[in-house]
C-alpha positions as semicolon CSV with decimal commas, in nm:
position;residue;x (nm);y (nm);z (nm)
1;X;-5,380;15,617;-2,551
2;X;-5,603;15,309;-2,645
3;X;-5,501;15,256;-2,987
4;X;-5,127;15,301;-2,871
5;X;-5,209;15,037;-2,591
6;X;-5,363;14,828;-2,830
7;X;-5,084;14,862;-3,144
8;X;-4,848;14,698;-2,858
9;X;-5,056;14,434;-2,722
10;X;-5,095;14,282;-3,046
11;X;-4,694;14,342;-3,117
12;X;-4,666;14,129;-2,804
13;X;-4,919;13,841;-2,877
14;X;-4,726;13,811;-3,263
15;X;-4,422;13,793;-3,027
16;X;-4,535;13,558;-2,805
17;X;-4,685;13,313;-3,106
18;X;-4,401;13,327;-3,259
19;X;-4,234;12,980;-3,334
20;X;-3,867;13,129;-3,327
21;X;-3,904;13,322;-2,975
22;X;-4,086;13,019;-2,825
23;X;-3,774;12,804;-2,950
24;X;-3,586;13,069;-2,811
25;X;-3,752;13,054;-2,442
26;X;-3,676;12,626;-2,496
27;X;-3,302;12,700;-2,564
28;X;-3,270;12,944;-2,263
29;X;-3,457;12,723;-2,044
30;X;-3,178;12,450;-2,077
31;X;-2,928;12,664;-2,103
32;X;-3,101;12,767;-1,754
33;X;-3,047;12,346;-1,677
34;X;-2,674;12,328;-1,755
35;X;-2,581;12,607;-1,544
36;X;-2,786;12,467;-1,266
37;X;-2,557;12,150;-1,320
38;X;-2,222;12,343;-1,378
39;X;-2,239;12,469;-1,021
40;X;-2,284;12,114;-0,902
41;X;-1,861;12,090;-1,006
42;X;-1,748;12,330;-0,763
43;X;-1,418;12,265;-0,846
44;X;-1,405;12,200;-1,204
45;X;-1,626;12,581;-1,269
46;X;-1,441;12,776;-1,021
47;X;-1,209;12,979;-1,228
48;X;-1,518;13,046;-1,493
49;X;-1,776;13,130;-1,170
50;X;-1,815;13,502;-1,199
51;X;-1,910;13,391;-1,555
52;X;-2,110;13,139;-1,450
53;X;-2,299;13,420;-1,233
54;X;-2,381;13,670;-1,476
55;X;-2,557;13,389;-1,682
56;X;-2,731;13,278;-1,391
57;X;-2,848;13,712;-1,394
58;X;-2,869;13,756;-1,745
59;X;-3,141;13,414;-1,727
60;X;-3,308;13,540;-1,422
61;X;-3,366;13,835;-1,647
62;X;-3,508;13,720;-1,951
63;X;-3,731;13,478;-1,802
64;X;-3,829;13,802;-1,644
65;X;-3,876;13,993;-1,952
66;X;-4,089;13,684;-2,152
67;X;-4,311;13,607;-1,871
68;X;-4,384;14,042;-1,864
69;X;-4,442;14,012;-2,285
70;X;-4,684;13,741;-2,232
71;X;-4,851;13,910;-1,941
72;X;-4,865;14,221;-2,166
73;X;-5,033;14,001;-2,451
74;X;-5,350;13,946;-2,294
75;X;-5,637;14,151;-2,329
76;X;-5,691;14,181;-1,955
77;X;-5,369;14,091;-1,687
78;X;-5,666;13,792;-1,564
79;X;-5,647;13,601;-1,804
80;X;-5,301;13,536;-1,790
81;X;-5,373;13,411;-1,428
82;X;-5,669;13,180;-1,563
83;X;-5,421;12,938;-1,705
84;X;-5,237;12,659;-1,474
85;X;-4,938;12,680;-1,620
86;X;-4,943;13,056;-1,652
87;X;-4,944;13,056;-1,295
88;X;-4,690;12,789;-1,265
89;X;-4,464;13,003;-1,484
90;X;-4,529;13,289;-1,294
91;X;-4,460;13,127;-0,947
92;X;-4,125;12,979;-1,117
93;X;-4,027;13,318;-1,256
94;X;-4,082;13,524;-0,942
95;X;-3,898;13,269;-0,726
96;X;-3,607;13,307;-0,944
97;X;-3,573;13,676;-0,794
98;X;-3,435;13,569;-0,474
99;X;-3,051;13,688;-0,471
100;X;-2,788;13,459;-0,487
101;X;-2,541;13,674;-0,276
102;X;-2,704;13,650;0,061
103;X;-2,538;13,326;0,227
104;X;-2,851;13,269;0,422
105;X;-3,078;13,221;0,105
106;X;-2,822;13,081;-0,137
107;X;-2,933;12,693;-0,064
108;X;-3,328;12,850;-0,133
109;X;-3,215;12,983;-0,424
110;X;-3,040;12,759;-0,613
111;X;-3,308;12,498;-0,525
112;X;-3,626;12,738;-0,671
113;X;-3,401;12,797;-1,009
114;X;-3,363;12,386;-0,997
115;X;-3,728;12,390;-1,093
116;X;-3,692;12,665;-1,397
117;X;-3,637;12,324;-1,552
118;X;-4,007;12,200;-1,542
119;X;-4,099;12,552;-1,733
120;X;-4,000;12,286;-2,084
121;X;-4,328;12,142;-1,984
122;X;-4,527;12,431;-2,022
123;X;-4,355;12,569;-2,287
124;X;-4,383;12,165;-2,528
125;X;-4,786;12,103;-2,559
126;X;-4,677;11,695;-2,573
127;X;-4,495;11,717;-2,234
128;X;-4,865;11,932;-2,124
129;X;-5,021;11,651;-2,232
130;X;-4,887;11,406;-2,055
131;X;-4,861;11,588;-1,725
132;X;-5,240;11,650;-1,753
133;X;-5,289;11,276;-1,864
134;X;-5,092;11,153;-1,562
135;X;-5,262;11,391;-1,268
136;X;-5,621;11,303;-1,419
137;X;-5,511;10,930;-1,390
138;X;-5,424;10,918;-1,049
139;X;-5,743;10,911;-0,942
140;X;-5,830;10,606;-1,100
141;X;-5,461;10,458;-1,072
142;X;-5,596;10,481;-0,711
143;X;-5,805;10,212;-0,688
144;X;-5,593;9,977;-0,889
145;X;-5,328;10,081;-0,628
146;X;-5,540;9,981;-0,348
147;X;-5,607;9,663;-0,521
148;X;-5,253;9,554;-0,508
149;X;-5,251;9,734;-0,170
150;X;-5,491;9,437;-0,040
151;X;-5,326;9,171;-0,327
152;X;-4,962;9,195;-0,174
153;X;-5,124;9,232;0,186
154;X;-5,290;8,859;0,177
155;X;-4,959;8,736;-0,001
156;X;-4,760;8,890;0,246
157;X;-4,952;8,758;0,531
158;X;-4,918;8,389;0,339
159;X;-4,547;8,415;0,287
160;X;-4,520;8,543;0,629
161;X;-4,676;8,193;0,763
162;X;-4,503;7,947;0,520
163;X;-4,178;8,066;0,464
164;X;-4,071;8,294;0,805
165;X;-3,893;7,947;0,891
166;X;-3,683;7,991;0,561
167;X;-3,575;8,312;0,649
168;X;-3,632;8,545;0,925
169;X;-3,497;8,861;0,767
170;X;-3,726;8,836;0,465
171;X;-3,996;8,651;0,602
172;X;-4,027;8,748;0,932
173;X;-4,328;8,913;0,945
174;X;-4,620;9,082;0,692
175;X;-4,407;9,407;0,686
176;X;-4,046;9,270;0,596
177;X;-4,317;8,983;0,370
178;X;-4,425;9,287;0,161
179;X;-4,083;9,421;0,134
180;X;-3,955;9,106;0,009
181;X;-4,265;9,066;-0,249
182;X;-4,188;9,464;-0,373
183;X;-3,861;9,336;-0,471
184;X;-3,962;9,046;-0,626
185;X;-4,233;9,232;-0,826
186;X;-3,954;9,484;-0,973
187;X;-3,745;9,170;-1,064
188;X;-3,411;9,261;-0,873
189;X;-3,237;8,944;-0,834
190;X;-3,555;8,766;-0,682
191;X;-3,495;8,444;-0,823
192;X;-3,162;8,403;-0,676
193;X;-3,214;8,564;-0,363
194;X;-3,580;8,453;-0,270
195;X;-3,695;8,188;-0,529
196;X;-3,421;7,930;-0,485
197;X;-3,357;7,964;-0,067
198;X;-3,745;7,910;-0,102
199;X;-3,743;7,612;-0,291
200;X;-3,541;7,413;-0,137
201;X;-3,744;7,366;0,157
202;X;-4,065;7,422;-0,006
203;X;-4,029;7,284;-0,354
204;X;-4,399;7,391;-0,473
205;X;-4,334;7,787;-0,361
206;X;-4,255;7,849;-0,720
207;X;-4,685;7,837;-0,766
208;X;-4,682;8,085;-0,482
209;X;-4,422;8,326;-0,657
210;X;-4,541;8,297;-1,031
211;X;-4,924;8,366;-0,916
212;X;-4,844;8,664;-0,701
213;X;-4,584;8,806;-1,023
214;X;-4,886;8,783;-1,290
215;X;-5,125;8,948;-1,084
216;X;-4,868;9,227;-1,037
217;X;-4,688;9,241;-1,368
218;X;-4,945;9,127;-1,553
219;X;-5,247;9,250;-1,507
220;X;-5,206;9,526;-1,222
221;X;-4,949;9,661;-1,457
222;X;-5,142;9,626;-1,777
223;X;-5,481;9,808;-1,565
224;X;-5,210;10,124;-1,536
225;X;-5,140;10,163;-1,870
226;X;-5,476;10,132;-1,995
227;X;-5,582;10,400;-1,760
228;X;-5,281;10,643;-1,853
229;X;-5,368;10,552;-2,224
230;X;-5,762;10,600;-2,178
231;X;-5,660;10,946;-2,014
232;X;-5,431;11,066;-2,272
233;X;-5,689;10,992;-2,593
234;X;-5,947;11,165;-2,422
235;X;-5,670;11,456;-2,354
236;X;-5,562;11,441;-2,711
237;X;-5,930;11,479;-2,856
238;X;-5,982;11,807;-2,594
239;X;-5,710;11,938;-2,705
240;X;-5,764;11,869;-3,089
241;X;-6,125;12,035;-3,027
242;X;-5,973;12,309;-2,864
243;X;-5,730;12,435;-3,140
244;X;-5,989;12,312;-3,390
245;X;-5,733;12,069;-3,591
246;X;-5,712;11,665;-3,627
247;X;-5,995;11,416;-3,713
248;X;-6,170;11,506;-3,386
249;X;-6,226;11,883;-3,432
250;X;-6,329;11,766;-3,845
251;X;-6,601;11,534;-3,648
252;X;-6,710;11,797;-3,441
253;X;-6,730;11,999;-3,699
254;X;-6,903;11,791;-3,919
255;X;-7,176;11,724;-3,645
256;X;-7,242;12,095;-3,637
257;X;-7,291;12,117;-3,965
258;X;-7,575;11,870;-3,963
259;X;-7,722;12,013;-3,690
260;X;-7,765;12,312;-3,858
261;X;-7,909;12,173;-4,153
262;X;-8,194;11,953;-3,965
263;X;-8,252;12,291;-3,823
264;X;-8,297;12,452;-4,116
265;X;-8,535;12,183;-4,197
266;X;-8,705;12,171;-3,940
267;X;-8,767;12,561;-4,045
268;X;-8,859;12,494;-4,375
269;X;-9,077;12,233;-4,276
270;X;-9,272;12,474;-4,066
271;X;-9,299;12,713;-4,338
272;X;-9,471;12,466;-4,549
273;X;-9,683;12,333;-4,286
274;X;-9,799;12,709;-4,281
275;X;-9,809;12,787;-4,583
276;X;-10,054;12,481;-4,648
Protein backbone atom coordinates (compact mmCIF):
# COMPACT_ATOMS: atom_id res chain seq x y z
CA UNK A 1 0.00 0.00 0.00
CA UNK A 2 3.14 2.29 0.49
CA UNK A 3 4.89 1.70 -2.60
CA UNK A 4 1.45 2.09 -4.49
CA UNK A 5 1.01 5.43 -2.46
CA UNK A 6 4.32 6.38 -3.27
CA UNK A 7 4.40 5.27 -7.33
CA UNK A 8 1.46 8.05 -7.43
CA UNK A 9 2.83 10.75 -5.44
CA UNK A 10 5.73 10.99 -7.55
CA UNK A 11 3.30 10.62 -10.85
CA UNK A 12 1.74 13.73 -9.33
CA UNK A 13 4.87 15.88 -8.44
CA UNK A 14 6.23 15.02 -12.46
CA UNK A 15 2.66 16.34 -13.14
CA UNK A 16 2.73 19.18 -11.22
CA UNK A 17 6.53 20.25 -12.53
CA UNK A 18 5.59 19.89 -15.60
CA UNK A 19 6.10 23.04 -17.89
CA UNK A 20 3.08 22.08 -20.27
CA UNK A 21 0.37 21.47 -17.35
CA UNK A 22 1.60 24.62 -15.52
CA UNK A 23 1.03 26.53 -18.98
CA UNK A 24 -2.03 24.75 -19.00
CA UNK A 25 -3.30 26.00 -15.36
CA UNK A 26 -2.05 29.87 -16.98
CA UNK A 27 -4.37 29.35 -20.04
CA UNK A 28 -7.38 28.17 -17.88
CA UNK A 29 -6.83 30.79 -15.42
CA UNK A 30 -7.61 33.52 -18.13
CA UNK A 31 -9.82 31.71 -19.77
CA UNK A 32 -11.30 31.79 -16.02
CA UNK A 33 -10.80 36.03 -16.60
CA UNK A 34 -12.74 36.33 -19.87
CA UNK A 35 -15.67 34.57 -18.69
CA UNK A 36 -15.67 36.63 -15.58
CA UNK A 37 -15.82 39.64 -18.13
CA UNK A 38 -18.32 38.00 -20.64
CA UNK A 39 -20.99 38.06 -17.95
CA UNK A 40 -20.30 41.73 -17.41
CA UNK A 41 -22.39 42.05 -21.23
CA UNK A 42 -25.55 40.79 -20.05
CA UNK A 43 -27.01 41.46 -23.11
CA UNK A 44 -24.52 40.83 -25.70
CA UNK A 45 -23.85 36.81 -23.88
CA UNK A 46 -27.38 36.07 -23.27
CA UNK A 47 -28.23 33.71 -26.00
CA UNK A 48 -24.62 31.83 -25.40
CA UNK A 49 -25.29 31.90 -21.23
CA UNK A 50 -26.06 28.29 -20.53
CA UNK A 51 -22.69 27.97 -22.38
CA UNK A 52 -21.21 30.47 -20.64
CA UNK A 53 -22.30 28.40 -17.35
CA UNK A 54 -20.95 25.14 -17.96
CA UNK A 55 -17.48 26.84 -18.50
CA UNK A 56 -17.87 28.70 -15.48
CA UNK A 57 -18.49 24.53 -13.94
CA UNK A 58 -16.16 22.87 -16.04
CA UNK A 59 -13.33 25.81 -14.50
CA UNK A 60 -14.63 25.52 -11.05
CA UNK A 61 -13.73 21.94 -11.63
CA UNK A 62 -10.38 21.79 -12.80
CA UNK A 63 -9.06 24.31 -10.59
CA UNK A 64 -10.51 21.74 -8.29
CA UNK A 65 -8.78 18.84 -9.67
CA UNK A 66 -5.02 20.78 -9.95
CA UNK A 67 -5.12 22.24 -6.58
CA UNK A 68 -6.10 18.14 -5.30
CA UNK A 69 -2.82 16.88 -7.72
CA UNK A 70 -0.65 19.32 -6.05
CA UNK A 71 -2.00 18.59 -2.62
CA UNK A 72 -1.44 14.89 -3.50
CA UNK A 73 2.30 15.76 -4.52
CA UNK A 74 3.58 16.47 -1.25
CA UNK A 75 5.07 14.13 0.94
CA UNK A 76 2.87 15.10 3.87
CA UNK A 77 -0.78 17.23 3.15
CA UNK A 78 1.38 20.11 5.64
CA UNK A 79 3.47 21.08 3.60
CA UNK A 80 1.26 22.10 1.06
CA UNK A 81 -0.24 24.45 3.78
CA UNK A 82 3.40 25.81 4.67
CA UNK A 83 3.46 27.84 1.52
CA UNK A 84 1.60 31.44 1.25
CA UNK A 85 0.48 31.06 -1.87
CA UNK A 86 -0.51 27.44 -1.42
CA UNK A 87 -2.86 28.69 0.95
CA UNK A 88 -3.89 31.56 -1.14
CA UNK A 89 -4.67 29.05 -3.89
CA UNK A 90 -6.42 26.97 -1.69
CA UNK A 91 -8.66 29.77 -0.16
CA UNK A 92 -9.30 30.93 -3.98
CA UNK A 93 -10.16 27.39 -5.06
CA UNK A 94 -12.54 26.51 -2.24
CA UNK A 95 -14.38 29.84 -2.57
CA UNK A 96 -15.02 29.05 -6.07
CA UNK A 97 -17.45 26.17 -4.72
CA UNK A 98 -20.15 28.44 -3.78
CA UNK A 99 -23.15 27.76 -6.37
CA UNK A 100 -24.06 30.12 -8.78
CA UNK A 101 -27.83 29.13 -8.83
CA UNK A 102 -28.89 30.35 -5.44
CA UNK A 103 -30.04 34.13 -6.08
CA UNK A 104 -29.03 35.00 -2.60
CA UNK A 105 -25.25 34.09 -3.12
CA UNK A 106 -24.91 34.82 -6.82
CA UNK A 107 -23.37 38.57 -6.17
CA UNK A 108 -20.77 36.44 -3.48
CA UNK A 109 -20.04 34.30 -6.02
CA UNK A 110 -19.24 35.92 -8.92
CA UNK A 111 -17.15 38.36 -6.80
CA UNK A 112 -14.83 35.27 -5.05
CA UNK A 113 -14.31 33.78 -8.84
CA UNK A 114 -13.30 37.69 -9.72
CA UNK A 115 -10.21 36.92 -7.68
CA UNK A 116 -9.34 33.34 -9.51
CA UNK A 117 -7.57 36.03 -11.50
CA UNK A 118 -4.74 36.81 -8.94
CA UNK A 119 -4.01 32.77 -8.95
CA UNK A 120 -1.48 34.12 -12.43
CA UNK A 121 0.54 35.46 -9.62
CA UNK A 122 1.20 32.42 -7.94
CA UNK A 123 1.33 30.39 -10.73
CA UNK A 124 4.44 33.29 -12.79
CA UNK A 125 7.56 33.31 -10.14
CA UNK A 126 8.26 37.17 -11.71
CA UNK A 127 4.71 38.36 -10.75
CA UNK A 128 5.78 36.34 -6.96
CA UNK A 129 8.47 38.40 -7.00
CA UNK A 130 7.19 41.45 -7.21
CA UNK A 131 4.24 40.94 -4.91
CA UNK A 132 6.78 39.85 -2.23
CA UNK A 133 9.07 42.89 -3.22
CA UNK A 134 6.14 45.31 -2.85
CA UNK A 135 4.57 43.94 0.73
CA UNK A 136 8.27 43.83 2.20
CA UNK A 137 8.56 47.52 0.98
CA UNK A 138 5.76 48.93 2.59
CA UNK A 139 7.23 49.02 5.61
CA UNK A 140 9.86 51.20 4.70
CA UNK A 141 7.67 53.08 1.95
CA UNK A 142 6.12 53.98 5.37
CA UNK A 143 8.26 56.34 6.60
CA UNK A 144 8.92 58.05 3.34
CA UNK A 145 5.08 58.29 3.30
CA UNK A 146 4.98 59.97 6.55
CA UNK A 147 7.61 62.25 5.36
CA UNK A 148 5.50 63.70 2.69
CA UNK A 149 2.66 63.20 5.21
CA UNK A 150 4.39 66.16 7.34
CA UNK A 151 6.05 67.81 3.80
CA UNK A 152 2.50 68.52 2.19
CA UNK A 153 1.09 69.26 5.82
CA UNK A 154 3.49 72.52 6.36
CA UNK A 155 2.84 73.40 2.56
CA UNK A 156 -0.64 73.05 3.01
CA UNK A 157 -0.79 75.06 6.08
CA UNK A 158 1.45 77.86 3.95
CA UNK A 159 -0.79 77.84 0.94
CA UNK A 160 -3.66 77.88 3.23
CA UNK A 161 -2.35 81.43 4.68
CA UNK A 162 -1.10 83.06 1.40
CA UNK A 163 -3.31 82.10 -1.15
CA UNK A 164 -7.03 81.30 0.71
CA UNK A 165 -7.66 85.02 -0.59
CA UNK A 166 -7.04 83.69 -4.24
CA UNK A 167 -9.41 81.13 -3.93
CA UNK A 168 -11.61 79.86 -1.29
CA UNK A 169 -12.51 76.51 -2.81
CA UNK A 170 -8.88 75.44 -3.19
CA UNK A 171 -7.36 77.35 -0.61
CA UNK A 172 -9.66 77.56 1.97
CA UNK A 173 -8.25 75.75 4.53
CA UNK A 174 -5.16 72.97 5.26
CA UNK A 175 -7.62 70.16 4.19
CA UNK A 176 -9.01 71.51 0.74
CA UNK A 177 -4.75 73.10 0.75
CA UNK A 178 -3.64 69.42 0.65
CA UNK A 179 -6.20 68.45 -1.81
CA UNK A 180 -5.21 71.09 -4.09
CA UNK A 181 -1.28 70.22 -3.60
CA UNK A 182 -2.28 66.16 -4.34
CA UNK A 183 -3.42 67.37 -7.59
CA UNK A 184 -0.76 69.41 -8.36
CA UNK A 185 1.78 66.69 -7.39
CA UNK A 186 0.04 64.14 -10.00
CA UNK A 187 0.27 66.96 -12.64
CA UNK A 188 -3.55 67.15 -13.66
CA UNK A 189 -3.94 70.43 -15.20
CA UNK A 190 -2.22 72.27 -12.15
CA UNK A 191 -0.63 74.83 -14.05
CA UNK A 192 -3.72 76.10 -15.58
CA UNK A 193 -5.97 75.63 -12.86
CA UNK A 194 -3.75 76.59 -9.75
CA UNK A 195 -0.39 78.03 -11.06
CA UNK A 196 -1.69 80.88 -13.19
CA UNK A 197 -4.99 82.09 -10.84
CA UNK A 198 -1.97 82.06 -8.33
CA UNK A 199 0.24 84.17 -10.08
CA UNK A 200 -1.48 86.78 -10.86
CA UNK A 201 -1.91 88.03 -7.50
CA UNK A 202 1.15 86.58 -6.15
CA UNK A 203 3.67 86.69 -8.94
CA UNK A 204 6.60 84.87 -6.86
CA UNK A 205 4.12 81.65 -5.94
CA UNK A 206 5.75 79.90 -8.80
CA UNK A 207 9.00 79.38 -5.98
CA UNK A 208 6.29 78.07 -3.71
CA UNK A 209 4.91 75.51 -6.38
CA UNK A 210 8.28 74.34 -8.04
CA UNK A 211 9.87 73.68 -4.36
CA UNK A 212 6.93 71.75 -3.04
CA UNK A 213 6.84 69.58 -6.84
CA UNK A 214 10.73 68.54 -6.43
CA UNK A 215 10.43 67.45 -3.06
CA UNK A 216 7.47 65.31 -4.16
CA UNK A 217 8.40 64.21 -7.65
CA UNK A 218 11.73 64.35 -7.19
CA UNK A 219 13.06 63.03 -4.47
CA UNK A 220 10.00 61.51 -2.43
CA UNK A 221 9.37 59.71 -5.65
CA UNK A 222 12.91 58.70 -6.42
CA UNK A 223 13.20 57.38 -2.24
CA UNK A 224 10.15 54.84 -3.51
CA UNK A 225 11.75 53.39 -6.17
CA UNK A 226 14.95 52.87 -4.60
CA UNK A 227 13.23 51.08 -1.83
CA UNK A 228 11.02 48.83 -4.24
CA UNK A 229 14.36 48.28 -6.22
CA UNK A 230 16.55 47.56 -2.95
CA UNK A 231 13.65 45.03 -2.05
CA UNK A 232 13.42 43.26 -5.23
CA UNK A 233 17.52 42.54 -5.60
CA UNK A 234 17.56 41.25 -2.30
CA UNK A 235 14.29 39.08 -3.39
CA UNK A 236 15.97 38.09 -6.57
CA UNK A 237 19.29 36.83 -4.79
CA UNK A 238 16.83 34.64 -2.13
CA UNK A 239 15.30 33.32 -4.63
CA UNK A 240 18.44 32.56 -6.90
CA UNK A 241 19.91 30.84 -3.59
CA UNK A 242 16.91 29.03 -3.16
CA UNK A 243 16.69 27.16 -6.56
CA UNK A 244 20.49 27.15 -6.54
CA UNK A 245 20.89 28.98 -10.14
CA UNK A 246 22.31 32.64 -11.19
CA UNK A 247 25.61 34.35 -10.10
CA UNK A 248 24.33 34.46 -6.50
CA UNK A 249 23.77 30.74 -5.78
CA UNK A 250 27.59 30.26 -7.96
CA UNK A 251 28.88 32.82 -5.05
CA UNK A 252 27.38 30.97 -2.45
CA UNK A 253 28.56 28.18 -3.68
CA UNK A 254 31.86 29.15 -4.22
CA UNK A 255 32.11 30.43 -0.52
CA UNK A 256 31.29 26.93 0.62
CA UNK A 257 33.72 25.53 -1.15
CA UNK A 258 36.43 27.53 0.52
CA UNK A 259 35.14 26.99 3.64
CA UNK A 260 35.56 23.57 3.34
CA UNK A 261 38.95 23.68 2.20
CA UNK A 262 40.34 26.07 5.17
CA UNK A 263 38.69 23.36 7.09
CA UNK A 264 40.40 20.79 5.73
CA UNK A 265 43.42 22.75 6.49
CA UNK A 266 42.91 23.57 9.42
CA UNK A 267 42.75 19.51 9.82
CA UNK A 268 45.77 18.88 8.19
CA UNK A 269 47.44 21.42 10.01
CA UNK A 270 46.58 19.69 13.23
CA UNK A 271 47.77 16.49 12.00
CA UNK A 272 51.14 17.86 11.46
CA UNK A 273 51.26 19.79 14.54
CA UNK A 274 50.78 16.19 16.03
CA UNK A 275 52.59 14.39 14.23
CA UNK A 276 55.67 16.74 15.09
Amino acid sequence: MSDTFEIWRDRFERLRSNKAFELTVITIIVVSALLIGAKTYEEEVSPFQEWILWLDVAVTVFFLVEILIRMAAERRLRDFFRKGWNIFDFLIVTASLIPMDDSEMVLLARLLRIFRVLRLVSMIPELRLLIAALFKSIPRMGYVALLMFIIFYIYGAIGSFLFASVDEKLWGNISLAMLTLFQVATFESWATAVLYPTMEHYPYAWIYFLTFIFLNAFIFLNMMIGIVLDVMQKESLAIELESGEGEAAELHGLRDDVRELRDQLSRMERMLERRS
